[in-house]
C-alpha positions as MATLAB code, in Angstrom:
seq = 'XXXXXXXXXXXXXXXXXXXXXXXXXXXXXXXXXXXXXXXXXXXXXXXXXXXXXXXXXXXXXXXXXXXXXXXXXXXXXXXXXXXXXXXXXXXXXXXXXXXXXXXXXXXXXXXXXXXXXXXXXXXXXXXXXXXXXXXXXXXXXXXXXXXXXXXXXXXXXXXXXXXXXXXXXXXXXXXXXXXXXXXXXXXXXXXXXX';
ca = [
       0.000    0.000    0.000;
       1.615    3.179   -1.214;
       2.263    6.502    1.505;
      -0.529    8.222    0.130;
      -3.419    6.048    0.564;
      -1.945    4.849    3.940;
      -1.996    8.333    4.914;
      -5.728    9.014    3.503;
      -7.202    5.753    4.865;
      -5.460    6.781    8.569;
      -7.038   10.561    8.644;
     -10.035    8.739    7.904;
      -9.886    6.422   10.898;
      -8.754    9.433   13.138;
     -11.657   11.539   12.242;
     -14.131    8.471   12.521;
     -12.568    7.587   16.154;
     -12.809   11.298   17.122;
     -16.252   12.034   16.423;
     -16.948    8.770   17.925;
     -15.387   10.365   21.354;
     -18.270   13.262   21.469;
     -20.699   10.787   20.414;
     -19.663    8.962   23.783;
     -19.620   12.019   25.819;
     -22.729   12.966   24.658;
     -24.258    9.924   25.295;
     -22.677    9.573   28.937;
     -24.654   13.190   29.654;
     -27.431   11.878   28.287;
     -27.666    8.921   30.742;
     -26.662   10.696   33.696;
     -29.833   13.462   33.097;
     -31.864   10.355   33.041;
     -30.560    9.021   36.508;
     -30.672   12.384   37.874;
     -34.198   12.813   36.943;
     -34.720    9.375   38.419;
     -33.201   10.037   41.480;
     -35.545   13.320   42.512;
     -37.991   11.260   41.353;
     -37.436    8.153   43.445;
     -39.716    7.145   46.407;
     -37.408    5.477   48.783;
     -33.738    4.743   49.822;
     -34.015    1.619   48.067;
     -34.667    2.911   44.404;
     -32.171    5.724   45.524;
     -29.588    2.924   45.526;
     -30.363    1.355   42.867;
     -30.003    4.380   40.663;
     -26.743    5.208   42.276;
     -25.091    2.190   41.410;
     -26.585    2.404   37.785;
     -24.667    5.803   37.942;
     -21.344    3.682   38.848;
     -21.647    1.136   36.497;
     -22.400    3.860   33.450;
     -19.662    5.708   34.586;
     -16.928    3.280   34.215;
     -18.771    1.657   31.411;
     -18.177    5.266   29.676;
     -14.698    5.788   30.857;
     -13.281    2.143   30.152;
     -15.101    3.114   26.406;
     -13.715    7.024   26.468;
     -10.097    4.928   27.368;
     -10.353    2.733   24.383;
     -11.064    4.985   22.120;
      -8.231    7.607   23.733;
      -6.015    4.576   22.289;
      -7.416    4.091   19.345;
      -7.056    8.022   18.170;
      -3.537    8.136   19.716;
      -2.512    4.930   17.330;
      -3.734    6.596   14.473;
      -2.181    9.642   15.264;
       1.473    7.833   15.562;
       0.560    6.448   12.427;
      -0.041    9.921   10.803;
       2.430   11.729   12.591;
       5.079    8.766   11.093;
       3.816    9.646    7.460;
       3.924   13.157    7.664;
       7.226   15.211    7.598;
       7.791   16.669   11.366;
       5.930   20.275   10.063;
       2.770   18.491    9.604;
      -0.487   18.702   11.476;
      -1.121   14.641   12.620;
       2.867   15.385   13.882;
       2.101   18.209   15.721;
      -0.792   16.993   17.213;
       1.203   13.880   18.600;
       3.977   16.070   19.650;
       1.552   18.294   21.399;
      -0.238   15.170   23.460;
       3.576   14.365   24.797;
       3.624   17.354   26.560;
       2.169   17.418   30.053;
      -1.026   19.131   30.837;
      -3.843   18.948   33.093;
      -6.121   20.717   30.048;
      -6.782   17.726   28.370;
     -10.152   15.590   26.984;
      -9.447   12.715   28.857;
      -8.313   14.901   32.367;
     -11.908   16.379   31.671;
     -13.113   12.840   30.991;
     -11.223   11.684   34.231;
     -12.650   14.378   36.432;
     -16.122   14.101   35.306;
     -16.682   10.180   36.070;
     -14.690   10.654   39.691;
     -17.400   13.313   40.089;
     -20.078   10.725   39.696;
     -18.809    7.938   41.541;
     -17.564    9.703   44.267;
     -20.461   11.145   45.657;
     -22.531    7.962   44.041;
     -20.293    5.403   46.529;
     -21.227    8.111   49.104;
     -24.963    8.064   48.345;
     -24.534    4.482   48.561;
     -23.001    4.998   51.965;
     -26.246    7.072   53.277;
     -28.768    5.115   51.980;
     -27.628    1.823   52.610;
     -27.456    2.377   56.036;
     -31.000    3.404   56.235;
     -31.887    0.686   54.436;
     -30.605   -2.074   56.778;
     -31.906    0.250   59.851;
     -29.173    2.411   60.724;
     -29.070    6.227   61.152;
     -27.580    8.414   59.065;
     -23.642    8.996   59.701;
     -21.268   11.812   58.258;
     -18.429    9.822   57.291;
     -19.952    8.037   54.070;
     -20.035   12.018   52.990;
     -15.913   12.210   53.862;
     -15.564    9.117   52.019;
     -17.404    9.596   49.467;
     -14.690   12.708   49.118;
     -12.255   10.646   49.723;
     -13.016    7.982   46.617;
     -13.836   11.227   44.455;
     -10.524   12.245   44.999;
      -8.405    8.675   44.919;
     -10.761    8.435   41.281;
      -8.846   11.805   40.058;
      -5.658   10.506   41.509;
      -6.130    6.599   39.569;
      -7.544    8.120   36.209;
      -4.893   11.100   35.929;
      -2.031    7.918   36.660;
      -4.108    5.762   34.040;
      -3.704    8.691   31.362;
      -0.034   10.030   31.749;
       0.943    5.802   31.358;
      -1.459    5.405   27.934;
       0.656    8.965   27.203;
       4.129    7.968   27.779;
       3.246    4.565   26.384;
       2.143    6.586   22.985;
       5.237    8.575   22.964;
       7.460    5.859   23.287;
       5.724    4.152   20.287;
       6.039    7.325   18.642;
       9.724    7.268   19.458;
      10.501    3.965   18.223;
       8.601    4.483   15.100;
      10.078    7.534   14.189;
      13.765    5.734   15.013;
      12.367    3.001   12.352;
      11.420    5.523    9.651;
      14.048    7.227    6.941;
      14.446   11.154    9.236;
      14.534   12.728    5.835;
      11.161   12.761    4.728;
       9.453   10.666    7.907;
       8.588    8.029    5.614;
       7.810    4.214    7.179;
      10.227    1.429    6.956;
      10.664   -0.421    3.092;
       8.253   -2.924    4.533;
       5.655   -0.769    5.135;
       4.717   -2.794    8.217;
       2.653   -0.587   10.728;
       2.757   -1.824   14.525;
      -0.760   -2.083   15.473;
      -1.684   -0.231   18.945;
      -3.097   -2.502   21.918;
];
């Protein structure tokens, strides 16, 4: 397969996965309105709970997808970035996710599902209580902080390895490729991401 098409078919796959990421998001907000509305609406601790842990379950449903699909753009981006000469746009992109920033889709991403579970695990911590006859207690509610905040922590880690993991495939690949035009290897063999 020559450069060109390689190149085409790749931009193709990164736009594809990247629309596919606010199609996710969206979809994510869309859920949570639902379980918000069902939690004013709810008659009793019991329900309360139930939609609580639906909120947990969505939530890392949405972030283990939001993850994948972080991986999936990055490997396409390594494969661009590897095609293009170092002035290009997929290049400066991928040089631009190697630097370290909080501003980032997948901090946003990060912080918006430890906001959820978080105070979910907390609600969970309120109402179960009540539910087996105890009273209610204010440490679920400094837990409940406590998880938000080890969530941050864990997803932030999560994202700075799937970064440096990226960059070092970027690295090699680049080390592999002829520096005077950024062209692939002879063999044109691409190393799939995981």
């Amino acid at each position: 397969m020559d450069n060109e098409k390689l190149y085409s078919e790749a931009g193709e796959a990164w736009r594809h996965l990247t629309s596919w990421r606010e199609k996710i998001v969206a979809g994510y907000l869309t859920v949570l309105a639902g379980l918000g509305v069902a939690f004013g609406w709810a008659p009793n601790p019991s329900f309360r709970s139930a939609i609580l842990s639906g909120g947990i379950v969505v939530s890392l449903v949405f972030w283990v997808l939001d993850f994948r699909n972080r991986r999936l753009v990055g490997g396409c981006q390594v494969v661009l970035a590897r095609l293009e000469d170092s002035n290009g746009c997929y290049a400066e992109i991928q040089r631009l996710r190697g630097e370290w920033t909080v501003l980032t889709h997948g901090s946003a991403v990060n912080l918006l599902v430890a906001a959820v579970i978080g105070p979910s695990i907390g609600g969970l911590m309120i109402y179960v209580p009540q539910l087996l006859g105890g009273a209610f207690n204010f440490w679920p509610v400094i837990g409940a902080f406590a998880v938000f905040a080890l969530s941050v922590y864990l997803f932030d880690w999560l994202g700075k390895r799937q970064r440096q993991t990226e960059k070092e495939e970027l690295k090699a690949a680049s080390s592999k490729s002829n520096p005077q035009r950024g062209e692939p290897p002879a063999n044109n063999t691409i190393e799939p991401t995981r």
